[in-house]
C-alpha positions in Angstrom: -1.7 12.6 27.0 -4.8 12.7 29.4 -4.6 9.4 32.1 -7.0 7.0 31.6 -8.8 4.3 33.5 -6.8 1.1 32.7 -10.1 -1.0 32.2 -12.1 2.2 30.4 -9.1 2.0 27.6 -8.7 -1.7 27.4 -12.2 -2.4 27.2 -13.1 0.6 24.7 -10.2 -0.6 22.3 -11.7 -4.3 22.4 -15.5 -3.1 21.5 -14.2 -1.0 19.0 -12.5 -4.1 17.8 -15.2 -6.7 17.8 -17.6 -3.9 16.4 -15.4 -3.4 13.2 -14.8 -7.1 11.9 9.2 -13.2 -15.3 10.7 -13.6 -11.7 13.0 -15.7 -10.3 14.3 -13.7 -7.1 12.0 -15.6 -4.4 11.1 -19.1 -6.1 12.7 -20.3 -3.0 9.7 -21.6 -1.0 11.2 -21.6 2.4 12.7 -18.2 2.1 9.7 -17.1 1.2 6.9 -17.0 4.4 4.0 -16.9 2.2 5.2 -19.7 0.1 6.8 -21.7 3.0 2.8 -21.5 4.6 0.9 -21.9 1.6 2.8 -25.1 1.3 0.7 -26.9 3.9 -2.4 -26.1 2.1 -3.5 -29.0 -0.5 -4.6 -28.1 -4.3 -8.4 -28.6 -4.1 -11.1 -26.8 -4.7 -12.2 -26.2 -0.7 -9.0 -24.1 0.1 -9.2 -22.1 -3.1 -11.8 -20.0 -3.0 -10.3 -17.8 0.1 -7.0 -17.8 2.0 -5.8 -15.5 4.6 -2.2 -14.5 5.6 -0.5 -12.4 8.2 2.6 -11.8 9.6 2.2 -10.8 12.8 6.1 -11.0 13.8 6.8 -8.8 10.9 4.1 -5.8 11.4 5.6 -4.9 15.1 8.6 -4.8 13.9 8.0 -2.9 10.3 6.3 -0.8 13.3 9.1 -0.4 15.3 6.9 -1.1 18.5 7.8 -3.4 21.0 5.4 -6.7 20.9 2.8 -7.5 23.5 3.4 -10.6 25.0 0.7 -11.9 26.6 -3.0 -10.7 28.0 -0.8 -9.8 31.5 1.3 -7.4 29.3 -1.2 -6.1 27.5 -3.7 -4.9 30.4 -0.2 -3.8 32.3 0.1 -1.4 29.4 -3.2 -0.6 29.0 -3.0 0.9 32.7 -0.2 3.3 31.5 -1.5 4.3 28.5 0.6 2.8 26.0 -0.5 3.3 22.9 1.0 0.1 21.5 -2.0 -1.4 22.8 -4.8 0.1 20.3 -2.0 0.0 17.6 -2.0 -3.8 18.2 -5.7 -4.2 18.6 -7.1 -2.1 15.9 -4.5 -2.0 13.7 -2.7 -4.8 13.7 -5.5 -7.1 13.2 -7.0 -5.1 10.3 -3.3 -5.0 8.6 -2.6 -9.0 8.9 -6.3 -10.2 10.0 -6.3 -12.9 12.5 -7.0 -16.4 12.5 -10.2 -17.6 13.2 -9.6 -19.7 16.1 -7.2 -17.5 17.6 -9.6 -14.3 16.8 -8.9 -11.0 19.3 -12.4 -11.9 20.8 -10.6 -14.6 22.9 -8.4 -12.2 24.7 -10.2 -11.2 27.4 -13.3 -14.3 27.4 -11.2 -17.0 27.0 -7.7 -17.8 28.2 -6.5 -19.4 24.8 -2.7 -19.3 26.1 -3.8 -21.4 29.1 -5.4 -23.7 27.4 -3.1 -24.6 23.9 -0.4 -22.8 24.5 -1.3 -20.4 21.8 -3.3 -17.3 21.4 -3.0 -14.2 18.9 -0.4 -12.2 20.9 2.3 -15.2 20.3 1.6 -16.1 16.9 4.3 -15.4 14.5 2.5 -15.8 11.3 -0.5 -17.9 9.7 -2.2 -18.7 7.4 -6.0 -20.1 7.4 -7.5 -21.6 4.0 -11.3 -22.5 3.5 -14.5 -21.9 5.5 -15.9 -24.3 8.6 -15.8 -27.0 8.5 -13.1 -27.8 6.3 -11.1 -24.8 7.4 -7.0 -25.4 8.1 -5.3 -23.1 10.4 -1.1 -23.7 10.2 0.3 -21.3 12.8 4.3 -20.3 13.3 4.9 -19.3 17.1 8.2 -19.7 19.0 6.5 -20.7 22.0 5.6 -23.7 20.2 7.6 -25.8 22.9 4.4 -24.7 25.4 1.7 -26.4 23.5 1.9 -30.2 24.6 1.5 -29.7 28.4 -1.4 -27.5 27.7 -2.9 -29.6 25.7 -2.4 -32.4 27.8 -3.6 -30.2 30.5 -6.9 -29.6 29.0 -7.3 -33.4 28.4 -5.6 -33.9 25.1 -5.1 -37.5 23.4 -1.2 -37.4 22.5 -0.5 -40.0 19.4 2.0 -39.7 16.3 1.0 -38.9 13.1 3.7 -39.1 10.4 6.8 -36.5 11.7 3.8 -34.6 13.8 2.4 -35.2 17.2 -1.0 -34.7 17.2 -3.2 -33.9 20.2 -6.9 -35.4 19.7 -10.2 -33.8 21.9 -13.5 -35.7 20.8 -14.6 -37.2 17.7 -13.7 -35.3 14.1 -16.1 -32.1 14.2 -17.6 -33.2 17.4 -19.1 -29.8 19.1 -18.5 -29.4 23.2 -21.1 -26.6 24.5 -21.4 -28.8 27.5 -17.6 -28.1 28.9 -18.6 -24.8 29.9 -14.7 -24.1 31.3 -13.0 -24.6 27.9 -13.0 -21.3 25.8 -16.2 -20.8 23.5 -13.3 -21.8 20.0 -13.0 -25.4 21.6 -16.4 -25.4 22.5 -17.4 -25.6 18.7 -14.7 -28.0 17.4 -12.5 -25.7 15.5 -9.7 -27.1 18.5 -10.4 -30.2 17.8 -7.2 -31.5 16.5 -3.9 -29.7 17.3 -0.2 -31.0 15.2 2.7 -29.7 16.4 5.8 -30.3 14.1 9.3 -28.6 14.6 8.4 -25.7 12.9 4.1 -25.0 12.8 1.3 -26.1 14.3 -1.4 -27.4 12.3 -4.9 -26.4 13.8 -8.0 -28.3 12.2 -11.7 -29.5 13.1 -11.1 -33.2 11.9 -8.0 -35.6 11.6 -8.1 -35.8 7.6 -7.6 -31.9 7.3 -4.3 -32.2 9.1 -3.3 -35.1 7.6 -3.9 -33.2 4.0 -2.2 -30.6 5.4 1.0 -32.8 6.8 1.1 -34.7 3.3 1.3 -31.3 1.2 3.9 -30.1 3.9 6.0 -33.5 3.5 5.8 -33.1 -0.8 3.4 -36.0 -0.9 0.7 -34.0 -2.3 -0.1 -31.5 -4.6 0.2 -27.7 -3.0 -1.3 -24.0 -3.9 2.2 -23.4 -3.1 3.3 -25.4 -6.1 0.4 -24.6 -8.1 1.1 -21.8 -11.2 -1.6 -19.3 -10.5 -1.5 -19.4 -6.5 2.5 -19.3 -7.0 2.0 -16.2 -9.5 0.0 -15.0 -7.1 2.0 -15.2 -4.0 5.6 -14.2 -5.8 3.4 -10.9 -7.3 3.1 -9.3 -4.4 5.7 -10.9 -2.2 8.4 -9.5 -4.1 10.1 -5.9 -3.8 11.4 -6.3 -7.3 7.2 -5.7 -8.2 5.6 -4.0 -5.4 8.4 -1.9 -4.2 10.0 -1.9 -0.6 7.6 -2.8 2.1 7.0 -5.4 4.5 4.6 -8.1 3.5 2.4 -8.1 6.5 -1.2 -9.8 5.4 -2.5 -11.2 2.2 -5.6 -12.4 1.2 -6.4 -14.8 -1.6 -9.9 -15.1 -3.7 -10.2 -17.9 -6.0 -11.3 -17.9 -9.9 -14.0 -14.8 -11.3 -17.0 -15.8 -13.2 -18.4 -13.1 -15.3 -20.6 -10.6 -13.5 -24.7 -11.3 -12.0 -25.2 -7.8 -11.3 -28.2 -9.0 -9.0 -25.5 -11.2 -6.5 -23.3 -7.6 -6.6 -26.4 -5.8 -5.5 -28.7 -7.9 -4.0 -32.0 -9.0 -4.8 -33.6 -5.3 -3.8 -31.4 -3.3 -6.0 -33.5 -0.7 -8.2 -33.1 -0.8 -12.0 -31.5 2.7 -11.3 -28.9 0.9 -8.8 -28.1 -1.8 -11.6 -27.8 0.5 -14.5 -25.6 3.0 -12.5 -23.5 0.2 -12.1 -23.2 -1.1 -15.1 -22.2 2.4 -16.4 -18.9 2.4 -14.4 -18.5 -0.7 -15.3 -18.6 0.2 -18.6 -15.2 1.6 -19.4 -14.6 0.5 -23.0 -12.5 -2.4 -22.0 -13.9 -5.4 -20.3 -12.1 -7.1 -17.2 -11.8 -10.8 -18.8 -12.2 -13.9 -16.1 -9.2 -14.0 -14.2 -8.1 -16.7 -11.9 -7.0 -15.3 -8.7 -7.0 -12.2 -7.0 -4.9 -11.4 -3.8 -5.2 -8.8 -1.8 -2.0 -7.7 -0.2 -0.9 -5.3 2.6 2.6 -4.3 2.9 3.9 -2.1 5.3 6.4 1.1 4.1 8.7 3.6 5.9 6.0 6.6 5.5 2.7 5.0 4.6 0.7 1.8 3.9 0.8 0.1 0.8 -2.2 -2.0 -0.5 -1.5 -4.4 -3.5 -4.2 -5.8 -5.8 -2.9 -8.3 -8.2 -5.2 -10.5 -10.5 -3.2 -13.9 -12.3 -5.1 -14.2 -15.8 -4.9 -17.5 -17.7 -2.2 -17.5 -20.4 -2.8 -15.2 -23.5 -4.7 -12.4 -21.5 -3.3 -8.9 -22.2 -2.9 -8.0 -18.8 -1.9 -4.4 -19.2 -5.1 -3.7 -21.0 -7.0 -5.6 -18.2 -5.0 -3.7 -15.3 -6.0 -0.5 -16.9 -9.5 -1.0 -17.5 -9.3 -2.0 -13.6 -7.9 1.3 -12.8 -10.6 3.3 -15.0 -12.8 1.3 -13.1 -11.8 2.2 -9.9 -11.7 6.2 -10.7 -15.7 5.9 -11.5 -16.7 3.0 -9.2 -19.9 4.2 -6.7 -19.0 2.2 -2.9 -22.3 -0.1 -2.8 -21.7 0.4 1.0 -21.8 4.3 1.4 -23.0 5.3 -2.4 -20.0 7.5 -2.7 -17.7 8.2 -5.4 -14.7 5.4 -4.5 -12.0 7.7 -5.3 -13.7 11.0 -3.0 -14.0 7.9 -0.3 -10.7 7.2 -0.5 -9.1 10.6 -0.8 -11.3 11.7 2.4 -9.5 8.8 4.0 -5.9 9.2 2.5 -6.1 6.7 0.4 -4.7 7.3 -3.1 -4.0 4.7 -6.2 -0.6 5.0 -6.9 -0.4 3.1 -10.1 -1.1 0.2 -12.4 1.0 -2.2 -14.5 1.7 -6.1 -15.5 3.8 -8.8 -15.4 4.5 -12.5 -16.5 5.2 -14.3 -13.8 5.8 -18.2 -14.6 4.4 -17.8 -17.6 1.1 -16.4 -16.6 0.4 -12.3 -17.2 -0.2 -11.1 -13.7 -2.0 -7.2 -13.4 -0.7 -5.5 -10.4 -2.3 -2.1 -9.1 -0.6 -0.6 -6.1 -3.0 2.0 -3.7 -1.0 4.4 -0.6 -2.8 4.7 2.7 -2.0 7.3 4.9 -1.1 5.8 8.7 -2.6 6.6 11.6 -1.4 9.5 13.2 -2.7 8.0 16.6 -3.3 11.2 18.1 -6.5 12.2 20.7 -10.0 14.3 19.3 -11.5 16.3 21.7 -13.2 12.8 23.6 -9.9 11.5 24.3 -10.3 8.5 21.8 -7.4 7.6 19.9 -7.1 7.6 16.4 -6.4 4.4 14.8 -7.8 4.4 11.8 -6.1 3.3 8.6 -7.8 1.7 5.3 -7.4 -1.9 5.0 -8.7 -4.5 2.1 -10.8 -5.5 4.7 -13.4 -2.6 4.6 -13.7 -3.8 0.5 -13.6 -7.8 1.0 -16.0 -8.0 3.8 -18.8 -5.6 2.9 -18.3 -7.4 -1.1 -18.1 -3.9 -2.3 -15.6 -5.1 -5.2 -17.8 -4.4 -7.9 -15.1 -2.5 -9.9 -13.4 -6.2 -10.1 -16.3 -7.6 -12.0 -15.9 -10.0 -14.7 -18.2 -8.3 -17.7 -17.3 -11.0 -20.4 -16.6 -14.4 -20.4 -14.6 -14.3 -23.3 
């Protein structure tokens, strides 16, 4: 491998980075990491329409690669050429995602670490529920035992809060852009209030939103952990027993389908042309019916990546004709983003739909379709840049080009 300037790699990897953006075997919540985190997140409607997980712990070592510590570590192997470090930067974060306030962007801007005792490189796992302002970040780290004297460093309030202690910066939301020293995160509130219990800290904009989060935690209030379709949900592709052996690295949860407005797919300058092409591979025969959840879920195998896509249907659905129509779907599906056939896309990018079936899981039918990606081989082209690339849910959920998952009936 050619040598390369330490700064010339680190800084490339970072702008390529920012430039991207019936069951019963794990009903045990706190055996379970998806379950044990979605059980800080309260059943209402402002965490359900999209939840993120990762398992950040989990993906180095389903990768066999040694984690990166800190920043120190990762510029130190940067400057030898380890190629751990784009694996963690452009793969890792498209594989579990990243929580907001902990985003890669901070690495190098902002010294996070110094200043809560907690940036991406040292998280664990999360999982982040709802959009700003409302959004609720609980974080597992086992440098945990760091955060109160950096918090109180950076001018924390310390005060108790149920089993939690909770650090306090300004009012609820209150935005800072005057502290120019504190990173650009805590400059717009999202630091606001930090709750560190035994095992999680609980990250929030607003003392309310980690007090839901704490009750939910403690059993006082009603979770999407304990709720039937989120539970379905979680268990569908949490479990081997359905998915087949891989480690559960990143999930991503999007609440209830309404039947299709092909203008909101589209966009208001769609053609007629656009809308009826659409609605011909839509048109399969069999309509999709409303469906309550869909999770998105990455799971990481000996040879190759495995993407899972399961939808939880209200009772009574035949799931198995839904899971098929999805599939049919899928084979004829145009990407809105590139106007290419979705399965020559995919193939180009060895991505391949492996197969399709169903499942009751707590009573609700549950479709599950299960799609191989090929890993990256990391290997140089003729520029020296190193190929990371493998497909992630993220290329679909972020440019909305899900219009193969469209609800055509409401029946």
């Amino acid at each position: 491998m050619r040598d390369r300037n330490r700064t010339g790699l680190f800084v490339a990897v970072l702008i390529t980075l920012l430039c991207a953006a019936p069951l019963h075997a794990q009903d045990d919540t706190t055996d379970n990491p998806l379950l044990r985190l979605l059980a800080y997140v309260p059943d209402t409607d402002i965490y359900r329409e999209f939840i993120s997980y990762g398992d950040l712990a989990l993906w180095n070592a389903s990768w066999g690669i040694d984690r990166i510590e800190s920043v120190e570590a990762l510029e130190q192997r940067s400057a030898a050429s380890d190629l751990d470090v784009p694996a963690t930067l452009l793969v890792l974060t498209r594989q579990t995602g990243a929580p907001n306030v902990l985003g890669p962007q901070y690495l190098l801007s902002d010294d996070l670490r110094g200043y809560s005792g907690i940036d991406l490189l040292n998280t664990d796992r999360f999982i982040e529920a709802g959009n700003p302002p409302e959004m609720l970040t609980v974080i597992e780290t086992a440098d945990s035992a760091n955060v109160p004297a950096a918090l109180a460093a950076s001018g924390y309030d310390e005060s108790a809060l149920g089993e939690a202690t909770l650090f306090s910066k300004g009012e609820d939301f209150e935005v800072n852009i005057q502290e120019r020293d504190i990173p650009v995160v805590a400059q717009l509130a999202a630091l606001n209030r930090v709750a560190l219990l035994e095992d999680a800290v609980v990250i929030a904009r607003a003392t309310a939103i980690v007090e839901g989060a704490l009750s939910a935690a403690a059993g006082e209030t009603a979770t999407l952990a304990d709720d039937p379709v989120y539970r379905a949900g979680a268990l569908a592709v949490s479990d081997p027993a359905l998915t087949g052996d891989g480690a559960l690295v990143g999930a991503m949860f999007m609440g209830q389908a309404e039947p299709l407005d092909l203008m909101q797919v589209l966009g208001s300058r769609a053609t007629p042309e656009q809308i009826e092409a659409l609605r011909e591979a839509l048109d399969v025969g069999v309509s999709v019916p409303v469906y309550d959840l869909a999770v998105f879920a990455t799971r990481r195998r000996a040879d190759d990546t495995q993407l899972v896509l399961a939808l939880v249907f209200p009772a009574g659905i035949d799931a198995q004709a839904a899971t098929d129509a999805l599939l049919m779907r899928m084979k004829r599906y145009t990407s809105l983003r590139t106007n290419q056939p979705l399965i020559d896309l995919w193939a180009e990018r060895g991505v391949e739909i492996e197969w399709g079936r169903s499942q009751e899981i707590g009573g609700l039918p549950v479709g599950l379709v299960s799609i191989s990606a090929r890993n990256p081989a990391f290997d140089e082209d003729e520029n020296g840049r190193v190929n990371t690339y493998v497909f992630s849910w993220q290329d679909m959920i972020y440019t909305r080009d899900l219009g193969f998952m469209a609800v055509t009936t409401d029946d």
